[in-house]
MDTraj code that builds the backbone (N, CA, C; nanometers):
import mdtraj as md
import numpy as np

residues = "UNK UNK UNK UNK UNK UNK UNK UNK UNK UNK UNK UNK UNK UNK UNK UNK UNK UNK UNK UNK UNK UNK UNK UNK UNK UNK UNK UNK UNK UNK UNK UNK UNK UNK UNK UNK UNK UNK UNK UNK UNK UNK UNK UNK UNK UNK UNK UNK UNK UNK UNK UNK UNK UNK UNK UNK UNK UNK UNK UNK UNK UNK UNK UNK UNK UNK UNK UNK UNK UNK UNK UNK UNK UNK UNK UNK UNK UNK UNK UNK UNK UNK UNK UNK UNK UNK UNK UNK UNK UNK UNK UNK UNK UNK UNK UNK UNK UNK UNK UNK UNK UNK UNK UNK UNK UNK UNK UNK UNK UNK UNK UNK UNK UNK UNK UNK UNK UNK UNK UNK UNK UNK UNK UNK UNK UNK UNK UNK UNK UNK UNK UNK UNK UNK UNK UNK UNK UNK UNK UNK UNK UNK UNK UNK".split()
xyz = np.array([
    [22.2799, 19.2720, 5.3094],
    [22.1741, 19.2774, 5.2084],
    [22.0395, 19.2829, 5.2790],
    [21.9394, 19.3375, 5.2530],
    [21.8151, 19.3779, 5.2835],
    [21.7362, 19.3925, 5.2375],
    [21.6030, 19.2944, 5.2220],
    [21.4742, 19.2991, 5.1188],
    [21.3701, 19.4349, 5.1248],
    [21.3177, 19.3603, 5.2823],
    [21.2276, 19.4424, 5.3123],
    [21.2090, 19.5765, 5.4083],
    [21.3477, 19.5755, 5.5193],
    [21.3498, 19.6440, 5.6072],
    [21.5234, 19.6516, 5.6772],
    [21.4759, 19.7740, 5.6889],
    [21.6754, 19.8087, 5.8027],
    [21.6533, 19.7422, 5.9074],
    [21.5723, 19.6968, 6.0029],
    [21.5683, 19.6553, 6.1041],
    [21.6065, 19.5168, 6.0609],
    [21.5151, 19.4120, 5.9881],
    [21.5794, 19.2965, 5.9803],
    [21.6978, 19.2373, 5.9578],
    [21.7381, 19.0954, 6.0097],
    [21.8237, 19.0100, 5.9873],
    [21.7883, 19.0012, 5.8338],
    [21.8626, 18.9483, 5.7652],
    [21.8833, 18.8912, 5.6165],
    [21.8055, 18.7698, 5.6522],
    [21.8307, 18.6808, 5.7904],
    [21.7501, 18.5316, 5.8020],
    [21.6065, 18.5478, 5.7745],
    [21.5791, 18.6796, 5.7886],
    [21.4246, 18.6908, 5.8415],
    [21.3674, 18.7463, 5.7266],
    [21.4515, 18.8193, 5.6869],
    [21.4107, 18.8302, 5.5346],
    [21.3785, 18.6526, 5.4741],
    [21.4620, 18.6096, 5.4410],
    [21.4882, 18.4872, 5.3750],
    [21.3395, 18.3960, 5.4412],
    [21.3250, 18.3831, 5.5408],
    [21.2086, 18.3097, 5.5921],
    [21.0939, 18.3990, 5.5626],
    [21.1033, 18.5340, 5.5842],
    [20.9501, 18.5612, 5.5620],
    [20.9423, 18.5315, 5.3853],
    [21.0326, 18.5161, 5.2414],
    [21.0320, 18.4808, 5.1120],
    [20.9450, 18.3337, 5.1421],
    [21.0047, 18.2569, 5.2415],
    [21.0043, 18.1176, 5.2486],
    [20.8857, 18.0838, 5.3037],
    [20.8047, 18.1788, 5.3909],
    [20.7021, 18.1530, 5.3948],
    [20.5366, 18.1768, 5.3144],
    [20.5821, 18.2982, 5.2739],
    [20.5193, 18.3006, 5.1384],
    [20.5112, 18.2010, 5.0415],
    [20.6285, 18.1966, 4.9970],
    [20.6640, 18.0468, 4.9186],
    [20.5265, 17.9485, 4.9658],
    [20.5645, 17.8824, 5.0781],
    [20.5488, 17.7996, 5.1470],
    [20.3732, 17.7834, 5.1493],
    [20.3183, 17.9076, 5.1839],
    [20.1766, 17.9199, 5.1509],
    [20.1160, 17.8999, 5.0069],
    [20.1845, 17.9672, 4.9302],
    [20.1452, 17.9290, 4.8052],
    [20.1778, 17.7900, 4.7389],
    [20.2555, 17.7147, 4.8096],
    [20.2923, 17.5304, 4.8171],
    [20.1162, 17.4544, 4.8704],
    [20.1035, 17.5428, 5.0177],
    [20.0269, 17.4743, 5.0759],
    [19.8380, 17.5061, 4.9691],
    [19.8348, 17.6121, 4.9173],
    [19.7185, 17.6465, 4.8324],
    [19.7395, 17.5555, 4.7161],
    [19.8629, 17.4991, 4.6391],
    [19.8627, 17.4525, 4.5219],
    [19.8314, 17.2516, 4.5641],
    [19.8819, 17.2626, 4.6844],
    [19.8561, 17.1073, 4.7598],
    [19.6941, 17.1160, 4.7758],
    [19.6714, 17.1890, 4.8418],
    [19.5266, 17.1466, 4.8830],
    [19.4415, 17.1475, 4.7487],
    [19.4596, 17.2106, 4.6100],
    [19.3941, 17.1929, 4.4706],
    [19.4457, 17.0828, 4.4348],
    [19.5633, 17.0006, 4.4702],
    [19.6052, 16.7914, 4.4194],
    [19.5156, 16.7440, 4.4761],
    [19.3998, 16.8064, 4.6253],
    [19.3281, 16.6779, 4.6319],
    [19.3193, 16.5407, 4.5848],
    [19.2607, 16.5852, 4.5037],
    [19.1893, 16.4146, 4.4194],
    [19.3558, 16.3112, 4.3932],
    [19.4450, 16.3769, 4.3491],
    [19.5603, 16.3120, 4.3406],
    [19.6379, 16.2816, 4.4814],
    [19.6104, 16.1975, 4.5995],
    [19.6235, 16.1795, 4.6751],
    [19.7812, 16.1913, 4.7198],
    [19.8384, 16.1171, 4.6091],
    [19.9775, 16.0744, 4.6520],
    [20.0900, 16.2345, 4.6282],
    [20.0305, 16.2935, 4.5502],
    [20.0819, 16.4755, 4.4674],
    [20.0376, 16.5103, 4.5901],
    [19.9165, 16.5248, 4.6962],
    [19.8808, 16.5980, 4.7642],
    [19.9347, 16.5796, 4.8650],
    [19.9428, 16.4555, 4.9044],
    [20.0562, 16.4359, 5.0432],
    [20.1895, 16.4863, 5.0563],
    [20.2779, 16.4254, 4.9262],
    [20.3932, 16.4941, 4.8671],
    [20.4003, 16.6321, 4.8886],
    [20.3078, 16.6958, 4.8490],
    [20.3144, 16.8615, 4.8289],
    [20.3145, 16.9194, 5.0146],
    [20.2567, 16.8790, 5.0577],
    [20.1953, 16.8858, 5.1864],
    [20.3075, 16.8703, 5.2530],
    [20.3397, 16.7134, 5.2797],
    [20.4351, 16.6971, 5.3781],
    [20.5863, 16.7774, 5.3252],
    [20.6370, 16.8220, 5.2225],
    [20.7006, 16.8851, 5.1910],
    [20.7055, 17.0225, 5.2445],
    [20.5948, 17.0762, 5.2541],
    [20.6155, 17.1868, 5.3012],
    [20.5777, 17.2131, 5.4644],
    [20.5672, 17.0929, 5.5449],
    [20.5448, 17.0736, 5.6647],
    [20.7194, 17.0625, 5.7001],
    [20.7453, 16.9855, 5.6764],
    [20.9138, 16.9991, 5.6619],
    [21.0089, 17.1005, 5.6333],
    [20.9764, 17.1358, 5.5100],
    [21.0965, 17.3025, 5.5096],
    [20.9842, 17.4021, 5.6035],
    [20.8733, 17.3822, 5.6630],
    [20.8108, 17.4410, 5.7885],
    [20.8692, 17.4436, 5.8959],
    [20.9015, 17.3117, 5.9415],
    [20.9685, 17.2405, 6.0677],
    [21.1089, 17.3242, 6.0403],
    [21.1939, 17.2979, 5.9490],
    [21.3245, 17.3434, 5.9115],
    [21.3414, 17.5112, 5.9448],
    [21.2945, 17.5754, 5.8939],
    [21.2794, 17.7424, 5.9423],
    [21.2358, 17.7595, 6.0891],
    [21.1460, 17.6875, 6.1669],
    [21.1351, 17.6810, 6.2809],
    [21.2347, 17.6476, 6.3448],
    [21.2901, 17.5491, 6.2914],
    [21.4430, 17.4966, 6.3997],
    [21.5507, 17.6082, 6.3751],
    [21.5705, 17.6726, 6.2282],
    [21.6966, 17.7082, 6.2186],
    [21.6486, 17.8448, 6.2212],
    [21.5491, 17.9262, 6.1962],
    [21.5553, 18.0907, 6.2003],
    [21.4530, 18.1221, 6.3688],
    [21.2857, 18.0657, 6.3507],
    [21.2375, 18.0827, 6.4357],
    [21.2392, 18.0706, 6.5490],
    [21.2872, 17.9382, 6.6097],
    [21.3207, 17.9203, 6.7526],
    [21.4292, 18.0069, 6.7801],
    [21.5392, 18.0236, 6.7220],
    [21.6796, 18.0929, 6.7946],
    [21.5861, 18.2645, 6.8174],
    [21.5332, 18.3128, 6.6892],
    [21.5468, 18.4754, 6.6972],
    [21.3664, 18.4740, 6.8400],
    [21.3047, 18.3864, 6.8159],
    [21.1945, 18.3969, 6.9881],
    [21.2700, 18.3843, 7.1021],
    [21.3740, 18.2981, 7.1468],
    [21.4423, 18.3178, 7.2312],
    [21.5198, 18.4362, 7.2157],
    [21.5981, 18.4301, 7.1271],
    [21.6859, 18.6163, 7.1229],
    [21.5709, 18.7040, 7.1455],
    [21.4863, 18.7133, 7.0920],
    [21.3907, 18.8670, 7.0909],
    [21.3284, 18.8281, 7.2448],
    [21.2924, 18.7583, 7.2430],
    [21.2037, 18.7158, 7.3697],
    [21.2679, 18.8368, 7.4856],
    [21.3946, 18.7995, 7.5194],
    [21.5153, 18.8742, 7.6016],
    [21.5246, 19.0318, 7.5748],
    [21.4745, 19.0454, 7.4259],
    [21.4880, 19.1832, 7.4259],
    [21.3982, 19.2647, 7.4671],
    [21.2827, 19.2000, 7.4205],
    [21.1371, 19.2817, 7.4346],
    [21.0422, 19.2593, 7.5276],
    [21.0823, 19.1735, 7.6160],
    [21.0189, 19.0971, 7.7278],
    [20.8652, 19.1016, 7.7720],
    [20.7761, 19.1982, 7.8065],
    [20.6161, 19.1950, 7.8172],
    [20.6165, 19.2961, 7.7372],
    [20.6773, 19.3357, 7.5622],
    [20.6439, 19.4516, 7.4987],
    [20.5032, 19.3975, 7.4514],
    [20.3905, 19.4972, 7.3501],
    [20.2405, 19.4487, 7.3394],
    [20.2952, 19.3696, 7.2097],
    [20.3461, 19.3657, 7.1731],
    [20.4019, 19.2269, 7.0967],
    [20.3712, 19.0845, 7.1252],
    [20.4432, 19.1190, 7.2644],
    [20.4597, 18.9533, 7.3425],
    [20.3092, 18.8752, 7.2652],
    [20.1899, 18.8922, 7.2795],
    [20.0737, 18.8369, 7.3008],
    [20.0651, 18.7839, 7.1503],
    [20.0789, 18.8301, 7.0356],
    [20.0895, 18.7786, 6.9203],
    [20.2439, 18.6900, 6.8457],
    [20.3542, 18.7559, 6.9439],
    [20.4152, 18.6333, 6.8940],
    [20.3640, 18.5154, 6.9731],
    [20.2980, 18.4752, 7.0968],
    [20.2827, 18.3693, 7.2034],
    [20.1725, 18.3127, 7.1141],
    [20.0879, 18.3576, 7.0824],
    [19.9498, 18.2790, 6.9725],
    [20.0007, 18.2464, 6.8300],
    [20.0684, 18.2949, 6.7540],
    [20.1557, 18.2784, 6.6767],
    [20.2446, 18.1583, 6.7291],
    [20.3161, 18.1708, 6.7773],
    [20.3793, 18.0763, 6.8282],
    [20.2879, 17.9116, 6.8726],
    [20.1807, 17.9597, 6.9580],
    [20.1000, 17.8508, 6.9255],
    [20.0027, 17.7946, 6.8432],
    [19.9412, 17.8531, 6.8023],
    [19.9099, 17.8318, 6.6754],
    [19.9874, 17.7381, 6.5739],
    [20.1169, 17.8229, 6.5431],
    [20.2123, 17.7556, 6.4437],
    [20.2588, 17.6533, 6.4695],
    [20.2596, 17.5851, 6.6363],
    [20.2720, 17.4687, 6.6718],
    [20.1814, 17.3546, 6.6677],
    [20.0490, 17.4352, 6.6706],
    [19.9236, 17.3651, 6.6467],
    [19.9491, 17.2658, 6.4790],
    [19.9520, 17.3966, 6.4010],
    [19.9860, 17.3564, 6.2520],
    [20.1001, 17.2354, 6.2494],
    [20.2063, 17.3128, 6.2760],
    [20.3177, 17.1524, 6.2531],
    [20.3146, 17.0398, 6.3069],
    [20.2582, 17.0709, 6.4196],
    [20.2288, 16.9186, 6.5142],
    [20.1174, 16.8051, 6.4090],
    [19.9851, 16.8568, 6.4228],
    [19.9539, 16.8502, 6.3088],
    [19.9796, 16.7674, 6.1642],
    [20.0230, 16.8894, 6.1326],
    [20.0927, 16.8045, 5.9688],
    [20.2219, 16.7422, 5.9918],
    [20.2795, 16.7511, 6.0727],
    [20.3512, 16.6421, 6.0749],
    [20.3171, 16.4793, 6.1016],
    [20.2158, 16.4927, 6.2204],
    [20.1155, 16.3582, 6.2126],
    [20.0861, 16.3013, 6.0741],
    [19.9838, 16.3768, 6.0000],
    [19.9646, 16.3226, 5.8656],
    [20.0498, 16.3056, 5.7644],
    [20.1899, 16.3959, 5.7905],
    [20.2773, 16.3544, 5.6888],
    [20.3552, 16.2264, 5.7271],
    [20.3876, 16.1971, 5.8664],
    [20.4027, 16.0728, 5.8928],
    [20.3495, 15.9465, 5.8371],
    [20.1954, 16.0088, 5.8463],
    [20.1202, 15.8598, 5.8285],
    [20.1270, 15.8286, 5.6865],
    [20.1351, 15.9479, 5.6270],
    [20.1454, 15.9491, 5.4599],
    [20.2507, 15.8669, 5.4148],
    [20.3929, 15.8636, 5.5084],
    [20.4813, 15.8429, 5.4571],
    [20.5093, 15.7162, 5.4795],
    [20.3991, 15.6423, 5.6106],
    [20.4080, 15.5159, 5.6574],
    [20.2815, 15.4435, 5.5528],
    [20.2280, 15.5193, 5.5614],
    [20.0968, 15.4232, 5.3838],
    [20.1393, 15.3900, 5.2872],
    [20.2397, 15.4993, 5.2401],
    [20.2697, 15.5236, 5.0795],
    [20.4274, 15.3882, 5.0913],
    [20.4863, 15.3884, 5.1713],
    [20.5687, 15.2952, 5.2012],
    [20.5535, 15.1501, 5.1901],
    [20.4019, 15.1222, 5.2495],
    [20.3406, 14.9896, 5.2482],
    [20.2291, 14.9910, 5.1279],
    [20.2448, 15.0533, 5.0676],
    [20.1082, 15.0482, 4.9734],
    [19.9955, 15.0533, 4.9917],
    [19.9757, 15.1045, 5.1339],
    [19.8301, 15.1053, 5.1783],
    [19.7782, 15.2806, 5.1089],
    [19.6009, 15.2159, 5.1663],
    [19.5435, 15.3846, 5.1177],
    [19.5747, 15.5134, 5.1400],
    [19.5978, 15.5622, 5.0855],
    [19.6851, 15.7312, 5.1369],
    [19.5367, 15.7899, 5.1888],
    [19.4648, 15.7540, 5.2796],
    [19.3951, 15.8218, 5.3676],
    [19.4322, 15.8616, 5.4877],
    [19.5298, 15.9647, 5.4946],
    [19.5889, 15.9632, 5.6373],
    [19.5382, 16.0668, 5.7249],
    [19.4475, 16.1233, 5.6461],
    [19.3690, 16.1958, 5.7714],
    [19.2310, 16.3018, 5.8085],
    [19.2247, 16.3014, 5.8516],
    [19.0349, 16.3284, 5.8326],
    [19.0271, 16.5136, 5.7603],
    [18.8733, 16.4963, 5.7006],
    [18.8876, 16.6696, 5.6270],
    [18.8919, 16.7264, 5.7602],
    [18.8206, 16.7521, 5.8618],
    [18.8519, 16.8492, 5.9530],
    [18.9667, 16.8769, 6.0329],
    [19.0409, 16.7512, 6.0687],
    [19.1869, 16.7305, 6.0790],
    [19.3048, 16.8384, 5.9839],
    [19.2488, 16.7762, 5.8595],
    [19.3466, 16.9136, 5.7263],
    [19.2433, 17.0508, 5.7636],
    [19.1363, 17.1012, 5.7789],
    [19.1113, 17.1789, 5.7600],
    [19.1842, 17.2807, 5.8710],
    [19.1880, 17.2108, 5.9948],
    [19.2222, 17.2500, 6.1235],
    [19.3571, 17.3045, 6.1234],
    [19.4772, 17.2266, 6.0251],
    [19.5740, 17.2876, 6.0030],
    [19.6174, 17.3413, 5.9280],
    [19.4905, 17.3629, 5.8333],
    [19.5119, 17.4623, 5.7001],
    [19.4626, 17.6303, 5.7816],
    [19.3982, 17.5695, 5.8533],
    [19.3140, 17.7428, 5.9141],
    [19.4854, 17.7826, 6.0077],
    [19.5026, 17.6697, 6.0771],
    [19.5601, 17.7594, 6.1762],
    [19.7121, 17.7598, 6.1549],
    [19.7636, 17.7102, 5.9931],
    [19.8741, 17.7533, 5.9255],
    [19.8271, 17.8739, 5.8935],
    [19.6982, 17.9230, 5.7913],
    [19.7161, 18.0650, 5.8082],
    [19.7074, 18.1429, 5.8832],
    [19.6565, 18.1108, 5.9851],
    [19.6473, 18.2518, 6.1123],
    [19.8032, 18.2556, 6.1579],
    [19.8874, 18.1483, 6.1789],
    [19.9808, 18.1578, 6.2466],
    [20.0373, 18.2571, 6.1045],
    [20.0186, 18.2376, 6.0082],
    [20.1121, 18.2878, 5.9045],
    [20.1220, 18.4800, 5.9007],
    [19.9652, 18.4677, 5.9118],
    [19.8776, 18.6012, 5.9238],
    [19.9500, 18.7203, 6.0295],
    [19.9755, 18.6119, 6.1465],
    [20.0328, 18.6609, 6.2635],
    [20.1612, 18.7125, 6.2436],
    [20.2491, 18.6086, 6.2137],
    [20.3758, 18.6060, 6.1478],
    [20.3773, 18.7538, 6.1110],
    [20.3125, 18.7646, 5.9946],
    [20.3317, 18.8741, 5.8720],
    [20.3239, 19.0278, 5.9820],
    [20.2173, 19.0214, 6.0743],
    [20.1927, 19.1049, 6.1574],
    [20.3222, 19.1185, 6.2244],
    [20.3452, 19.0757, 6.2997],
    [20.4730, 19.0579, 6.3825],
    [20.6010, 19.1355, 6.3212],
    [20.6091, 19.0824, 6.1831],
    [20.7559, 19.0995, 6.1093],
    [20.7288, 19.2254, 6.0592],
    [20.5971, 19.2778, 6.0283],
    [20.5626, 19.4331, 5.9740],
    [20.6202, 19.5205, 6.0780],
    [20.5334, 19.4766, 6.2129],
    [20.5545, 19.6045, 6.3010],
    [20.6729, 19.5902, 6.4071],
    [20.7310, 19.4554, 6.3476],
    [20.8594, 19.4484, 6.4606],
    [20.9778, 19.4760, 6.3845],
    [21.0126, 19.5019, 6.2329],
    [21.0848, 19.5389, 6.1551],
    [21.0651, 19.6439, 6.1002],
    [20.9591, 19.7033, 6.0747],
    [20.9017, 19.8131, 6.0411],
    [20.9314, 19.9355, 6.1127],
    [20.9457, 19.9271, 6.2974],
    [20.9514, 20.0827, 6.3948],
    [21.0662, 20.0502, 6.4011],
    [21.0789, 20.0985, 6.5469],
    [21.2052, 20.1418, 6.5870],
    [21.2418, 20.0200, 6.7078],
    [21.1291, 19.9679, 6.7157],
    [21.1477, 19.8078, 6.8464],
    [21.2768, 19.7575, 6.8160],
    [21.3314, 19.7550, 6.7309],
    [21.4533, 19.6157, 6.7043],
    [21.5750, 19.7107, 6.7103],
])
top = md.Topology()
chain = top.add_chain()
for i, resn in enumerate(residues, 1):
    res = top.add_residue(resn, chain, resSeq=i)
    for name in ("N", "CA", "C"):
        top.add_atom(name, md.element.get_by_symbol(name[0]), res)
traj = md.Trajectory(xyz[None], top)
């Protein structure tokens, strides 16, 4: 079965749905603001099925492709992509931690500073941005 392209895996289909998804999670979280405890929820939720696609689609197919395409002009945007997107989860996973260690004890769900979220709201979308780039022109030619 095949969404978007002959070249892709079905996984990659399924994750690039999931990351879409996933963005439009992270736009509807950052409008709970004021509802602190909805906003963490929403957040660390999708820092998690984040983490989850990274473990189970992204890491395996960067090592597989990595091998295939080795210094193709690719390389340089999956490697910023790649960091970047590590930037992001590292990140929100911190604050979803702390969220989950406040909300546990009843303390203030202040778990983390605006430039802190802003930092991994920017560089969830660039990594995402990248992503999208990547999966266009690496599913799109004849590379795969």
């Amino acid at each position: 079965m095949i969404f978007f392209s002959n070249a892709a895996n079905i996984m990659f289909d399924i994750n690039f749905v999931i990351q879409i998804a996933l963005i439009a999670l992270l736009i509807f979280g950052a409008i709970q603001k004021p509802n602190r405890r909805r906003h963490g929820t929403i957040m660390a939720i999708a820092t998690i099925v984040n983490l989850a696609t990274l473990a189970i689609i992204m890491l395996p197919a960067f090592f597989m492709k990595w091998t295939l395409i080795g210094l193709h002009n690719l390389t340089a945007i999956m490697i910023i992509h790649a960091i970047v997107g590590g930037v992001a989860i590292a990140i929100g996973l911190i604050f979803s931690i702390r969220f989950l260690i406040f909300l546990s004890r009843n303390k203030d769900l202040n778990c983390g500073t605006k430039m802190g979220m802003r930092i991994v709201n920017l560089s969830w979308l660039v990594s995402f941005v990248l992503g999208l780039i990547f999966y266009f022109v690496f599913y799109t030619t004849a590379i795969a």
